[in-house]
TIDO-961020 format. One line per 4 residues: number of its first residue (from 1); for each residue x, y, z of N, C-alpha, C. Coordinates in steps of 0.2 Angstrom, whole numbers. Layout:
# TIDO-961020
NUM = X/Y/Z/X/Y/Z/X/Y/Z | ... .
This chain:
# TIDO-961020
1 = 512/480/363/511/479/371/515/472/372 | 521/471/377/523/467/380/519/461/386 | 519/455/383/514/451/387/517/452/395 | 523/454/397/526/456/403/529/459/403 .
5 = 529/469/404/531/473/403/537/474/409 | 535/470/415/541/472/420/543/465/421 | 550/463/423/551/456/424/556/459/427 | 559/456/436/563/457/440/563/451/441 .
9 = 572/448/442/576/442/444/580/444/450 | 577/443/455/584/443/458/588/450/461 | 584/454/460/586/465/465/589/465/472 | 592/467/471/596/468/480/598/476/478 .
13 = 598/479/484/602/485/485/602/487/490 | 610/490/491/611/492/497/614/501/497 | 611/504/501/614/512/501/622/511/503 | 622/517/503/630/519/503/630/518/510 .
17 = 625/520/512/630/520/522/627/512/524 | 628/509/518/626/502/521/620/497/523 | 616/500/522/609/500/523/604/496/517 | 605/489/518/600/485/514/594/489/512 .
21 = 590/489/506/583/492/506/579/487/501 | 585/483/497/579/477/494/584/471/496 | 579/466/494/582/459/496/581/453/490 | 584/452/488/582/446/481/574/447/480 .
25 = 573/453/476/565/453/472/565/450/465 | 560/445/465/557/442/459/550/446/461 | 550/448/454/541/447/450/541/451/443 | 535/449/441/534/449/433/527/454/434 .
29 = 525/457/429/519/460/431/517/462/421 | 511/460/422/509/457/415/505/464/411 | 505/464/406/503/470/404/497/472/406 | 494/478/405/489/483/410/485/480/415 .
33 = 491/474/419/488/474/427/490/482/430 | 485/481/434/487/485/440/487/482/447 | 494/484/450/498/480/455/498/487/459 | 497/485/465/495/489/472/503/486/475 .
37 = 507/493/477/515/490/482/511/493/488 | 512/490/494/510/494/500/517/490/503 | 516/494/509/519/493/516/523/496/519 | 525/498/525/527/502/529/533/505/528 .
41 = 533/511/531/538/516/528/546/515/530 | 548/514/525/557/510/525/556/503/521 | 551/501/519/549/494/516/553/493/512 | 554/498/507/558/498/501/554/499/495 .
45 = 549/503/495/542/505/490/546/508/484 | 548/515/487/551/519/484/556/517/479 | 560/514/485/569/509/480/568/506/473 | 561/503/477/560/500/471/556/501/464 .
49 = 552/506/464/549/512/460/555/513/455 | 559/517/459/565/521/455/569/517/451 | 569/510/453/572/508/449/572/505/440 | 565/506/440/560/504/436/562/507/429 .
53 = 563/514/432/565/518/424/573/520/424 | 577/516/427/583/521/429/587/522/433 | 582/530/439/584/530/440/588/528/446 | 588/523/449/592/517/452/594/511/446 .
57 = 601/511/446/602/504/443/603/497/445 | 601/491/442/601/486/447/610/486/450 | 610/484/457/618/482/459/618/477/458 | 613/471/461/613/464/460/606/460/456 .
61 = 607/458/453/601/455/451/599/459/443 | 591/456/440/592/462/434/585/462/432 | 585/468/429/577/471/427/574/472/421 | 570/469/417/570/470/412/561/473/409 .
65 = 563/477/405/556/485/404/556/482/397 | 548/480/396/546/477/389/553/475/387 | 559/474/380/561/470/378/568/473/383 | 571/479/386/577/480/387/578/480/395 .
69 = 585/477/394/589/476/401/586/483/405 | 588/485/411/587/491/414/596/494/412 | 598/498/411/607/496/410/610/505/409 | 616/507/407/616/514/408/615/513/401 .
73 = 613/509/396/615/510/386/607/512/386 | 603/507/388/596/508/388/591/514/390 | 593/517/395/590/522/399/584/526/394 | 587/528/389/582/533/385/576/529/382 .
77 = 576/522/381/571/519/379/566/518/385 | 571/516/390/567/514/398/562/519/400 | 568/527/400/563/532/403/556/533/398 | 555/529/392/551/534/386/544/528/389 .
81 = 547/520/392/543/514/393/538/516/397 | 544/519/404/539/520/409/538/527/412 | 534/528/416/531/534/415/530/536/423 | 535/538/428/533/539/436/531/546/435 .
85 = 526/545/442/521/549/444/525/553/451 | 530/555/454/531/557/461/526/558/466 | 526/558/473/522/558/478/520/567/479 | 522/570/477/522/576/478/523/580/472 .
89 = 518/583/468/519/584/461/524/592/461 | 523/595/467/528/600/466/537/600/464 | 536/591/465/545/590/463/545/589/456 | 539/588/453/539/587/445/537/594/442 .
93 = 533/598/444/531/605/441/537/608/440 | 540/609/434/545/617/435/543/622/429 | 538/621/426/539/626/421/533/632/421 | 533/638/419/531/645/421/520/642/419 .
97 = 521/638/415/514/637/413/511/629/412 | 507/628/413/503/621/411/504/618/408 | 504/622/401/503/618/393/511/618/391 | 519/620/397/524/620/395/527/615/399 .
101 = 522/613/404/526/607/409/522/600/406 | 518/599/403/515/596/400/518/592/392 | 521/598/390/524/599/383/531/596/384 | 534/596/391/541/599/392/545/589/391 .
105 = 540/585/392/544/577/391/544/576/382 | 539/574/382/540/575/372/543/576/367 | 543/586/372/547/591/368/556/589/365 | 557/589/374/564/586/373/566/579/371 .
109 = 560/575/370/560/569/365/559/569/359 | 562/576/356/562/578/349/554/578/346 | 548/579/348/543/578/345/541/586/345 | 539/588/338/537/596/336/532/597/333 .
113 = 529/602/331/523/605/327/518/601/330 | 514/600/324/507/596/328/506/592/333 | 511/586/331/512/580/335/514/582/343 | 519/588/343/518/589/351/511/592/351 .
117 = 507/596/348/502/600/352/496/595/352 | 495/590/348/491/585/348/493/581/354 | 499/580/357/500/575/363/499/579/370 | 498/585/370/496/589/374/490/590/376 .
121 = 486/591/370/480/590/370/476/585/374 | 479/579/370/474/573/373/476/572/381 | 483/574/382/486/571/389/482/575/392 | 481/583/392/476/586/396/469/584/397 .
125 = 466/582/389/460/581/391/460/573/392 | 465/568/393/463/562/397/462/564/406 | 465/569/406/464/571/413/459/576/416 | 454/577/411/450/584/411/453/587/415 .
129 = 459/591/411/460/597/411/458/601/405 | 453/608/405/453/609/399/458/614/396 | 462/616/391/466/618/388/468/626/388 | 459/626/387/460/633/386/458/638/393 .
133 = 455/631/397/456/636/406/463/635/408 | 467/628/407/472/629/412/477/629/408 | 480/629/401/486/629/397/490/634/398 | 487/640/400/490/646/402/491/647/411 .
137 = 488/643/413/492/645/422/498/640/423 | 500/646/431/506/643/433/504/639/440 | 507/632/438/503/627/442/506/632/448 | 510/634/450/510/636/457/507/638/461 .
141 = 502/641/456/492/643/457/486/638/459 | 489/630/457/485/626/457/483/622/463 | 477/620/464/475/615/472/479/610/469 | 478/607/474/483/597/476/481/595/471 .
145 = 476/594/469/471/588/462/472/592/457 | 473/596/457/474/600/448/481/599/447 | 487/601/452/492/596/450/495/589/450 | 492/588/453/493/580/451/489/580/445 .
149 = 485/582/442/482/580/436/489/585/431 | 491/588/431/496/589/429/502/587/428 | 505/585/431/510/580/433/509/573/432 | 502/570/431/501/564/425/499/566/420 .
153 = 497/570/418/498/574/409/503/574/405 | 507/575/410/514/576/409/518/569/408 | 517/566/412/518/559/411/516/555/406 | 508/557/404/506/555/397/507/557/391 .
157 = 509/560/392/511/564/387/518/560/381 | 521/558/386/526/555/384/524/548/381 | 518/546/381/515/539/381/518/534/384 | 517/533/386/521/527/391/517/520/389 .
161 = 520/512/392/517/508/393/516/506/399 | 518/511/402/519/507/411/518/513/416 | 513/515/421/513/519/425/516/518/430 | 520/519/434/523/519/441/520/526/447 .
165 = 517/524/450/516/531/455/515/528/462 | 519/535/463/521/535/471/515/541/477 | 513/535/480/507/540/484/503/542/480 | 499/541/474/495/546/470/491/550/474 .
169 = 488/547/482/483/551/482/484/554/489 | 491/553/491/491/558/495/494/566/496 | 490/570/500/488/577/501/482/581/497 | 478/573/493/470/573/492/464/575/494 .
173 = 461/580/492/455/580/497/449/572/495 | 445/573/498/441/566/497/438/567/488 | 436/571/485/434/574/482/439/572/474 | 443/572/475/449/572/472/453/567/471 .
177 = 452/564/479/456/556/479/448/552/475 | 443/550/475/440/549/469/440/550/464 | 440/555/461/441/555/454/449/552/451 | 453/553/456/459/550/454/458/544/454 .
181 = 456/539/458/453/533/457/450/531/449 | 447/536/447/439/535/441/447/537/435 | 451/541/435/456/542/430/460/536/430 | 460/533/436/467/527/435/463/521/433 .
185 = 458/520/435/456/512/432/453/514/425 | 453/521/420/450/520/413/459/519/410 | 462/520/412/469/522/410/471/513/408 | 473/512/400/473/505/398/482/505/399 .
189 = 484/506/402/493/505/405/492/500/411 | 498/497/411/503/495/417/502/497/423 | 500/495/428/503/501/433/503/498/440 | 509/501/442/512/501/450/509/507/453 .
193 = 506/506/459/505/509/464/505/508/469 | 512/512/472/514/512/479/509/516/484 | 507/515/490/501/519/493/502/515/498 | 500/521/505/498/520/511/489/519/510 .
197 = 489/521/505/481/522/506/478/515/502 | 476/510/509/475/504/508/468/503/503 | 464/507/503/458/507/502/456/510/493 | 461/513/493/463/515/485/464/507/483 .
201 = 472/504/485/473/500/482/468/494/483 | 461/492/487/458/490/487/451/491/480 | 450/498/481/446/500/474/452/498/468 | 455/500/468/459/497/459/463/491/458 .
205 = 467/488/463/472/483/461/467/477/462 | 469/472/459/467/466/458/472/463/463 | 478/464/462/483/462/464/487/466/471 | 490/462/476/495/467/477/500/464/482 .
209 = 505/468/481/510/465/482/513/470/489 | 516/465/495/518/468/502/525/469/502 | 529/474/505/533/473/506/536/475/514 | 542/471/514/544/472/522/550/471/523 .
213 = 553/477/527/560/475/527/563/473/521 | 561/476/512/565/476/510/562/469/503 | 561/465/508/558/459/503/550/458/504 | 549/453/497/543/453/498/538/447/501 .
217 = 534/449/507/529/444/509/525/442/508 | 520/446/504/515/442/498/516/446/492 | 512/440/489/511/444/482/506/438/480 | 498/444/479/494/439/476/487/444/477 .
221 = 481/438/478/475/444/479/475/447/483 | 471/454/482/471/460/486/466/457/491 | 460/455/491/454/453/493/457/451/497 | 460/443/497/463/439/502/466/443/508 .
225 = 473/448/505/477/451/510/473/455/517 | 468/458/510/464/466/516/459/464/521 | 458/455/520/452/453/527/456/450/532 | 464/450/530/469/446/536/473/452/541 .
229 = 471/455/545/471/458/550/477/458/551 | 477/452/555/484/449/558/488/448/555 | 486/448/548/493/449/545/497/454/543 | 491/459/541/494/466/539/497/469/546 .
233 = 493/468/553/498/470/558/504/467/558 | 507/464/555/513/460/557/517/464/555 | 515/468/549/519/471/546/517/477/546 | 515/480/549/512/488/550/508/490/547 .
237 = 503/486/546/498/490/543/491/487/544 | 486/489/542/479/491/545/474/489/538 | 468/484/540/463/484/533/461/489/531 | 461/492/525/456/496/523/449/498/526 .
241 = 450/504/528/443/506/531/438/502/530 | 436/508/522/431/501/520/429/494/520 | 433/491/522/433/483/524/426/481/530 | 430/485/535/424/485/539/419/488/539 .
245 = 418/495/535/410/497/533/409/495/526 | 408/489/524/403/486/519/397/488/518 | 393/491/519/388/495/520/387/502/516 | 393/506/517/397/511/513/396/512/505 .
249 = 392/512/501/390/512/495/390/519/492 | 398/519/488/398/526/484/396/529/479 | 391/524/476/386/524/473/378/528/476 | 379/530/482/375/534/485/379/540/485 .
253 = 385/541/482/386/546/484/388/551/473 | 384/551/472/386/553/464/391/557/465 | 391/561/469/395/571/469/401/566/467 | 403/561/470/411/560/472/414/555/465 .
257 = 408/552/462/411/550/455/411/552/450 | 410/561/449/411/562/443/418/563/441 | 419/565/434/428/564/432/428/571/436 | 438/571/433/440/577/434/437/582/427 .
């Protein structure tokens, strides 16, 4: 494990029709922190996700994933580093079964016989899914939370150092956006996560970092950020609910913190 699995110098990028979406990003994110990206939509959340494993490559500035540049030579070590999550798991589901879209990153990274069905295995059951209910369905069948738990199987599967995910919990029921919570803080990886859902990022990140127009306006405690009002409105955005109902203890509520 890399004492600093992501280190960015310096990212700028600009779309084709012109349109700045990042601005000189620096930061370093240090092995299995977990770092909260928020901020309003066009921030530049996404731009900067994508870049992480590829598929964006730096125009200016440069990125480097545990020991390699981000670069076109490097990509297949990059993609193997890190692990994105989409905001929508139906852009990541394509294959007829479970235990084939689960098998399907691995597989094509040349791993066979045991060692692939041993990586299937575990990835399913880090996500309680068990094998022998869901290996055979066609996620097309499955609720919100059973694909997303799917589509990070799949991701784990690949072992990664580094989780990248985009909206994990949204089109969650309450039910499901908890226990997504209880799978990502046992999970000993790296992780980014971009999210509207302040209050996620207030239950898991330690840290988190704002973005606006493209650059970044803080980066530091979460605590700190989620009690400044004024400042999250400046930027669009709102404390965490539960901020203002302290009183709210989900420890009263057991149904909602069992696993998946």
């Amino acid at each position: 494990m890399h004492h600093n699995p992501v280190l960015i110098e310096n990212l700028s990028h600009t779309y084709a029709d012109g349109t700045s979406s990042l601005n000189d990003i620096n930061l370093s994110i240090k092995a299995n922190e977990r770092v909260a990206l928020i901020g309003a939509n066009g921030s530049g959340k996404s731009t900067l996700q994508l870049h992480l494993n590829g598929i964006f490559l730096p125009q200016t500035g440069k990125i480097k994933i545990g020991q390699w540049l981000v670069n076109s030579q490097n990509l297949a070590l990059i993609r193997n580093f890190v692990g994105l999550v989409f905001q929508n798991p139906d852009d990541q589901l394509f294959m007829p079964t479970v235990w084939e879209d689960v098998a399907f990153g691995p597989m094509n990274g040349g791993v066979k016989g045991k060692e692939l069905e041993l990586r299937v295995l575990e990835a399913m059951e880090t996500v309680n899914l068990n094998p022998q209910v869901y290996g055979h369905r066609n996620p097309d069948n499955l609720s919100g939370g059973e694909k997303k738990r799917v589509a990070i199987a799949g991701v784990l599967a690949m072992q990664p150092q580094v989780l990248v995910l985009d909206e994990p919990s949204a089109q969650l029921d309450p039910r499901s956006r908890r226990q997504l919570i209880n799978l990502l803080q046992t999970l000993p990886l790296t992780q980014l996560i971009a999210t509207h859902d302040l209050d996620l990022a207030w239950d898991l990140c330690d840290r988190t970092i704002i973005l606006s127009q493209g650059k970044i306006v803080y980066d530091g405690d979460t605590d700190k950020v989620m009690s400044d009002a004024d400042f999250l409105a400046k930027h669009a955005l709102e404390p965490p609910l539960s901020y203002s109902r302290p009183y709210c203890n989900l420890g009263d509520f057991p149904q909602l913190t069992q696993g998946w």
